[in-house]
C-alpha positions in Angstrom: 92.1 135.3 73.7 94.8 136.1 71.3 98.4 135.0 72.0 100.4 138.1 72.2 104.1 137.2 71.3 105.1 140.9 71.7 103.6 141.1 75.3 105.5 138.0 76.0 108.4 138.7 75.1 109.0 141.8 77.4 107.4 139.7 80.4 109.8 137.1 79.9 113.0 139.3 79.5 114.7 137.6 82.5 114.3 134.0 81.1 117.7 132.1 80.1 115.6 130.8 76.9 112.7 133.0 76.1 112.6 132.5 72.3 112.3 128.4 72.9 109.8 129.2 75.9 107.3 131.8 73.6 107.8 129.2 70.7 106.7 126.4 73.2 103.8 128.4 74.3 102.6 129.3 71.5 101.7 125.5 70.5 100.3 125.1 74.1 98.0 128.4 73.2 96.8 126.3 70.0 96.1 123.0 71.8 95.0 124.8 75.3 93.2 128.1 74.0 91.4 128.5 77.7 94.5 128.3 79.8 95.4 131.5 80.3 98.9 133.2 80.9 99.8 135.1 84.0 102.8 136.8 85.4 103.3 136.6 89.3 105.4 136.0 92.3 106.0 132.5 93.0 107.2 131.7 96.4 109.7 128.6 97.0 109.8 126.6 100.1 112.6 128.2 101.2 111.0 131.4 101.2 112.4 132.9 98.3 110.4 134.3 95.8 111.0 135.0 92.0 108.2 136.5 89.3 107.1 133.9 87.2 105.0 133.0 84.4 102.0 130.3 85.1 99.2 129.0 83.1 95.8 129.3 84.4 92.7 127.5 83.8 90.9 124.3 83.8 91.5 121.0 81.6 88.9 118.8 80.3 88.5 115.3 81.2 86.1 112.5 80.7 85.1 110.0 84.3 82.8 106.9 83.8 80.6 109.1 81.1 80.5 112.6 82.1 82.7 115.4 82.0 84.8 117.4 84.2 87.0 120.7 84.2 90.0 120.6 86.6 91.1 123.7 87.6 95.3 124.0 87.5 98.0 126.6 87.7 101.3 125.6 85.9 104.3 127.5 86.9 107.0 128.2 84.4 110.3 128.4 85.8 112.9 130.9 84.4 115.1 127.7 83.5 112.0 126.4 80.8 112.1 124.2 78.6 115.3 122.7 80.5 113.7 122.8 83.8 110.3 121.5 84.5 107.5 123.3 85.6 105.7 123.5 88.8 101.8 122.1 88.6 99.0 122.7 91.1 95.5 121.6 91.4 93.4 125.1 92.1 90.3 124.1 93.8 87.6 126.0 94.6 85.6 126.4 97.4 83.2 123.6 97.2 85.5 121.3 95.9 88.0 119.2 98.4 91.5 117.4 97.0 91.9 114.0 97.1 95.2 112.9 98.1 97.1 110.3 96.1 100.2 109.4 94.9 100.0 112.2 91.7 98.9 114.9 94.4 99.8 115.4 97.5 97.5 117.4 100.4 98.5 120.7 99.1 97.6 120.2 95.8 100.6 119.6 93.9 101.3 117.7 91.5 103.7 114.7 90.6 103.7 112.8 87.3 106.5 110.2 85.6 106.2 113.0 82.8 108.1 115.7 85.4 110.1 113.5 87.0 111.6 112.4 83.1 111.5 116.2 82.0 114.0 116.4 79.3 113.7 118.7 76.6 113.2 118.4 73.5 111.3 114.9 74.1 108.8 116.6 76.6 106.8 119.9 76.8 104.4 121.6 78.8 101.8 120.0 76.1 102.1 116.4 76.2 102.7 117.1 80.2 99.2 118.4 80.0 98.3 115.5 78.0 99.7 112.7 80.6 97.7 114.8 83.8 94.4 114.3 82.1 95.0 111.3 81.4 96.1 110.1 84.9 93.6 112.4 86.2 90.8 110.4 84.2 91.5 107.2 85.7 91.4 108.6 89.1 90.0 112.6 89.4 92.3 114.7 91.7 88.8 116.7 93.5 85.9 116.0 94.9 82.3 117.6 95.5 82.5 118.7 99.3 79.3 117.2 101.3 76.6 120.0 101.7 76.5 120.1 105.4 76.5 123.9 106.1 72.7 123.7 106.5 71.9 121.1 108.7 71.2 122.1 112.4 72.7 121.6 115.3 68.4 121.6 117.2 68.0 118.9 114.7 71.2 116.9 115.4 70.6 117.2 118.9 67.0 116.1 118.9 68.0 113.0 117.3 70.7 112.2 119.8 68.0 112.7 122.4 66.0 110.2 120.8 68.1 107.2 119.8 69.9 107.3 123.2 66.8 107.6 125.3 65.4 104.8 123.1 65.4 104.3 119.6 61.9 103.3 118.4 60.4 104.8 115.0 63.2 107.9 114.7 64.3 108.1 111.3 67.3 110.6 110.3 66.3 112.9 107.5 69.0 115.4 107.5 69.9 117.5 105.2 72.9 115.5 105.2 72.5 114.3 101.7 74.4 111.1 99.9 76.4 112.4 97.4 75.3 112.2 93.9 78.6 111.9 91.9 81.8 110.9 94.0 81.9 108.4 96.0 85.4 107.6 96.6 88.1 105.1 96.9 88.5 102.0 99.0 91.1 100.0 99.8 91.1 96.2 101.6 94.0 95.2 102.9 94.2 91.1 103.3 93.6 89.3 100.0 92.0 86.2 101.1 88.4 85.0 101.0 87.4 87.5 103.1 88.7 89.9 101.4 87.8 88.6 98.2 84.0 88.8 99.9 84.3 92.2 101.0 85.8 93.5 97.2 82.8 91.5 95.2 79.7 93.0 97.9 81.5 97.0 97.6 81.2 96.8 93.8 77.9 95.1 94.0 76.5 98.2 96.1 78.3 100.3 93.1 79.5 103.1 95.6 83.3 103.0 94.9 85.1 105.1 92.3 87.9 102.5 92.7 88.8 99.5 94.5 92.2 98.9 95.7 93.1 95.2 96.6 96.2 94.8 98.5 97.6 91.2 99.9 99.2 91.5 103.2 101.1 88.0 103.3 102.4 85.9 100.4 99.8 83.4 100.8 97.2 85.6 99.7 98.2 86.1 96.4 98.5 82.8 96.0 94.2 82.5 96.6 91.5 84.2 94.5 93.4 87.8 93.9 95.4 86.3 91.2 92.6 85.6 89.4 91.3 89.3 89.5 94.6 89.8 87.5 93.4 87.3 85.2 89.9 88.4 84.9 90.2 92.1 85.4 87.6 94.2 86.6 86.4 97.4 86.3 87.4 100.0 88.5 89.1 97.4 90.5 93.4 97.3 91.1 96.1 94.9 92.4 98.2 96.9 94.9 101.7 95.5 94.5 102.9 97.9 97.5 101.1 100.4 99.9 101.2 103.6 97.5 98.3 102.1 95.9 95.9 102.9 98.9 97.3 106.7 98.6 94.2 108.8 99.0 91.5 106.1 100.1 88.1 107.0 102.1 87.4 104.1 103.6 90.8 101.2 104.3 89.2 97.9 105.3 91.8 95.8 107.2 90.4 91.6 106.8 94.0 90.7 107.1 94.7 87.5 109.6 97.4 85.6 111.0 96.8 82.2 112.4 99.1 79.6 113.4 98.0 76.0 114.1 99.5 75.2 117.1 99.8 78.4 118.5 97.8 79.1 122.0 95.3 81.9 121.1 97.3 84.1 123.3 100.4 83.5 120.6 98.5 83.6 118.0 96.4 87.0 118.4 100.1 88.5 119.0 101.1 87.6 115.2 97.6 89.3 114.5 99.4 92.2 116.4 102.6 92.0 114.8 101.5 91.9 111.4 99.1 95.1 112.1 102.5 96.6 113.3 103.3 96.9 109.9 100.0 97.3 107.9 98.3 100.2 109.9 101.6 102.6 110.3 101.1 102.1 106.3 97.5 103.0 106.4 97.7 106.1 108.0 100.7 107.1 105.9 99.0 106.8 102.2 95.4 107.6 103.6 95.7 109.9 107.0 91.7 111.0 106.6 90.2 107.4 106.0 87.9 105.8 107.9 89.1 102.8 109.2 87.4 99.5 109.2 88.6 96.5 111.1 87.6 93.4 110.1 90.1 91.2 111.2 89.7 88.4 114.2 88.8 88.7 117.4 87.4 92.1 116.0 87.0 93.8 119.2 91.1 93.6 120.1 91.9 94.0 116.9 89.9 97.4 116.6 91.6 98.4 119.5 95.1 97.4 118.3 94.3 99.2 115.0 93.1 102.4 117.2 96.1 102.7 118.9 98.9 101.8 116.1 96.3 104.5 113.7 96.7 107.4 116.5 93.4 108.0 114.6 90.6 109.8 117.0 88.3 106.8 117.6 85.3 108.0 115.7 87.9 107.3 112.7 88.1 103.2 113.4 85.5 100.8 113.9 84.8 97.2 113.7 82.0 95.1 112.0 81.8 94.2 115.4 77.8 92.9 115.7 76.9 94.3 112.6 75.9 91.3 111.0 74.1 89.6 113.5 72.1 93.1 114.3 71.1 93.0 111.2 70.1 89.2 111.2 68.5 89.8 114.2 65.9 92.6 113.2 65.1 91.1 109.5 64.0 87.7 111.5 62.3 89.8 114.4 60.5 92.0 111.7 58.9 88.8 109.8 58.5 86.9 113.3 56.7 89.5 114.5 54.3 92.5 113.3 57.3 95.2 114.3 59.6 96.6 112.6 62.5 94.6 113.9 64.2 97.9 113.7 64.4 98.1 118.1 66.4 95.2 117.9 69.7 95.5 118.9 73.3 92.4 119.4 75.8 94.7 121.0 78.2 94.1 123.2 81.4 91.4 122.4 81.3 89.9 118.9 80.7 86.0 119.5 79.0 84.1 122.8 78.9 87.2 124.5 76.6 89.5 122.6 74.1 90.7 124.4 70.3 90.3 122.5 68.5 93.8 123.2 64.6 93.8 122.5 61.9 94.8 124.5 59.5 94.6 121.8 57.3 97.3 122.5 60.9 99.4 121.8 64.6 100.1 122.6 65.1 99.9 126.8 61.6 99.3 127.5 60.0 102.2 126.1 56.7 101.8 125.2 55.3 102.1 121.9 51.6 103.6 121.2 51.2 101.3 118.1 48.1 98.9 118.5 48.9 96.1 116.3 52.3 95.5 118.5 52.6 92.3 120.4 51.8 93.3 124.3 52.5 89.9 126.0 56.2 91.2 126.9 56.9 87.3 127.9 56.0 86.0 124.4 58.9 89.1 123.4 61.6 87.9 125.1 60.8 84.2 124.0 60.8 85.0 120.6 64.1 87.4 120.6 65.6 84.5 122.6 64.8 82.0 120.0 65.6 84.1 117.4 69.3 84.9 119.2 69.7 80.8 119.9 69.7 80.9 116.1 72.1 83.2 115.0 74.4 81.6 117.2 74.1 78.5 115.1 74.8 80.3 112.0 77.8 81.2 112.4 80.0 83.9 110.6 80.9 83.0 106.8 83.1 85.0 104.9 80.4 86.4 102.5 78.6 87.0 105.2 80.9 89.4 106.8 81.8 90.7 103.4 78.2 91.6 102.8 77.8 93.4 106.2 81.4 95.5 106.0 80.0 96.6 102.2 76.8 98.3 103.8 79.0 100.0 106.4 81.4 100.9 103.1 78.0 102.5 101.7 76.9 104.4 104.9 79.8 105.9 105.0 80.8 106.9 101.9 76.8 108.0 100.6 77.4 109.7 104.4 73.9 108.2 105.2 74.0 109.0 108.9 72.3 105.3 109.3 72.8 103.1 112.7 75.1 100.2 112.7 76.2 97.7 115.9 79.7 98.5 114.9 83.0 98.4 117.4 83.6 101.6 119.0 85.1 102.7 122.0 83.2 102.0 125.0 84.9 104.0 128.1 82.8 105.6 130.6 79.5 103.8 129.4 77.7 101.4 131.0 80.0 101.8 134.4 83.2 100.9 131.8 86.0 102.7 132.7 89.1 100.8 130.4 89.7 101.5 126.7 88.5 98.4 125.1 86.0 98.1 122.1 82.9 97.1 122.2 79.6 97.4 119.8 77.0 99.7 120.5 74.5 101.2 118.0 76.6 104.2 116.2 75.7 106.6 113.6 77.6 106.7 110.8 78.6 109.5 108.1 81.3 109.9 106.0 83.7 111.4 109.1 82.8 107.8 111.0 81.0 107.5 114.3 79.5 111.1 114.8 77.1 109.4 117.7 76.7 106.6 119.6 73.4 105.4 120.9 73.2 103.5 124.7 69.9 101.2 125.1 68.1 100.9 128.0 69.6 97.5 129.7 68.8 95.5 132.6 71.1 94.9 135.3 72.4 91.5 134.1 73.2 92.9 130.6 74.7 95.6 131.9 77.0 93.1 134.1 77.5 90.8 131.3 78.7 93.8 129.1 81.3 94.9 132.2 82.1 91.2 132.3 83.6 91.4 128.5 85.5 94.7 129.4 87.2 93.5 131.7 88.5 90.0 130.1 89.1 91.9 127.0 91.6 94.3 128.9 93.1 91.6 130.1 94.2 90.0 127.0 95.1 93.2 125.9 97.5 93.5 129.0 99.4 90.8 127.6 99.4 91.7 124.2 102.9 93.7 122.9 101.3 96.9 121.2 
């Protein structure tokens, strides 16, 4: 399209500096020949309204090899070049805006460039210059999840099955991964379990970026100084909060211990220094999923609930994660199942509760010859194989493995079953809030179901039994 000077000039008619402003756009026309100009009413957050000229169109940028048109609108007030302009992401329908701290959840955007506008040193062209190039280190859109097609008869089928009894149900919605974005994550708690956490995410190479940002001074004294020294890709050193701005998943790992506090003392520093990470979480990333990783895991899911004021499908803890999945890989090459019907759920630590009937889930009974029928030699070898796990105890690369394949289920919105923390009221005869783990489906909105084996009447007591002393100690805790 040709740049009409003459046009121009009788649209522009009420600016204070037209000549400058047509001069300026004509250079913008040479660099930019697809943005296209357009005169209409802008309306201020006031309420007033003025018309305007805007730019219209996409810019090109270039993200880990392939390349991308953003689609912006670029207002150009009356004041121009003195005044800077007004720039907004225009996504389209199938594309969703990813908040950060160059756009906010409207789609507008804020650079250094605008906030240092000062003619003649800047123009609307080397402003377009600095937001592709911020916009290539982090793109401001994402593809939206194809969802529209799955059904609800399908959904609900599913739910029928895993909490009647999960055996051999396997959830092949149309719920796709997605194929291009992924997103960002955050952890919050540099130490070595956070350090664990960081190096398992980019092995599973799902994250777009990874945020690292120490909670205490102690942790940057420990191995997240040395990502500064040996810098990796697509991974960042938060010095402050804004650096989370926009994250899909936040993984808290952050702990306080004293040494010769009483537990009681020293889960309340736990609280206290939550007090001030999660109020930050919610602030820079108010859509994440939240992941708790932080000791005892089941209060301090619940503390992160309730300082969040996130819905509850929106925070979980790893919770018996770990040990589940311990649990069925040993079961599957002890046995000729799948391992897959084995279930640890209940209170991370002595108190899980071993679920395995192995003929299935709560006792139902699988039509599959070449499983094991002496139910006796079952339970023998689940509880040989639980005895173990108990004796393994809980490393920190451990738990950084199992919190990376949570990270991937949820961001590749899998819809895959986890033992993960979640809130437990009304099941299993439970009537406080407190967090337990129970098999949950996950997706990239959190917990969208939560599965409730079959259980005898001593597990079921034994699982009351960890409600109640886990309300307890949060009775005493100052929230």
């Amino acid at each position: 399209m040709e740049f009409n000077e003459m046009a121009l000039k009788k649209q522009l008619g009420k600016y204070k500096f037209r000549d400058l402003t047509i001069e300026e756009l004509k250079n913008v026309h040479h660099k930019f020949p697809d943005l296209k100009l357009s005169m209409d009413t802008y309306t201020f957050s006031d309420g007033s309204q003025k018309d305007l000229l805007s730019l219209i169109g996409t810019i090109p940028i270039r993200y880990q090899g392939h390349s991308y048109n953003i689609p912006i609108q670029i207002w150009i007030l009356d004041s121009h070049p003195f005044g800077p302009p007004l720039c907004f992401l225009r996504p389209t329908s199938n594309m969703i805006i990813r908040e950060g701290k160059h756009v906010d959840a409207q789609g507008r955007i804020y650079l250094p460039y605008l906030q240092h506008w000062s003619h003649p040193k800047t123009d609307v062209t080397g402003l377009l210059n600095e937001m592709m190039a911020e916009f290539e280190k982090t793109p401001p859109l994402y593809t939206k999840p194809s969802t529209d097609e799955l059904s609800l008869a399908e959904l609900n089928n599913y739910v029928a099955a895993i909490s009647s009894g999960l055996s051999d149900v396997s959830f092949q919605s149309k719920m796709d991964a997605g194929d291009q974005h992924f997103g960002k994550v955050t952890v919050l708690g540099g130490g070595d379990l956070g350090m664990a956490c960081a190096m398992s995410i980019l092995a599973k190479d799902v994250v777009e970026k990874l945020v690292f940002i120490p909670t205490s001074e102690n942790n940057m004294k420990s191995g997240i100084l040395d990502l500064e020294i040996f810098s990796l890709p697509r991974v960042e050193i938060g010095k402050d909060f804004s650096g989370s701005a926009g994250s899909r998943v936040v993984i808290v790992t952050a702990n306080i211990w004293g040494g010769e506090e009483s537990y009681l003392k020293a889960l309340q520093s736990n609280v206290d220094l939550f007090r001030t990470v999660i109020p930050n979480v919610v602030r820079y990333s108010p859509n994440c999923v939240l992941v708790i990783a932080s000791q005892p895991v089941d209060v301090m899911t619940y503390v992160g609930w309730k300082l969040s004021g996130f819905p509850s499908h929106r925070v979980i803890g790893t919770g018996c994660n770990l040990n589940s999945q311990r649990f069925q890989s040993i079961l599957g090459k002890s046995s000729k199942t799948s391992g897959k019907e084995a279930w640890i759920i209940g209170e991370q630590g002595d108190n899980e509760v071993a679920v395995w009937r192995g003929s299935g889930l709560g006792g139902v009974q699988s039509n599959n010859p070449d499983i094991i029928a002496d139910h006796d030699r079952h339970e023998q070898l689940a509880y040989r194989v639980f005895k173990g796990l108990k004796e393994k105890g809980q490393r920190s690369w451990s738990v950084g493995l199992s919190v990376a394949d949570l990270t991937e289920t949820i961001l590749r919105n899998l819809g895959c079953l986890h033992s993960v923390s979640t809130l437990v009221k009304d099941w299993y005869g439970i009537s406080g809030e407190v967090f337990l783990s129970l098999p949950c489906m996950l997706t990239m909105t959190g917990v969208v179901n939560v599965a409730t084996p079959r259980l005898s009447g001593d597990e079921e007591v034994k699982l009351r039994s960890s409600a109640v002393t886990l309300q307890n100690f949060l009775q005493q805790l100052k929230i």
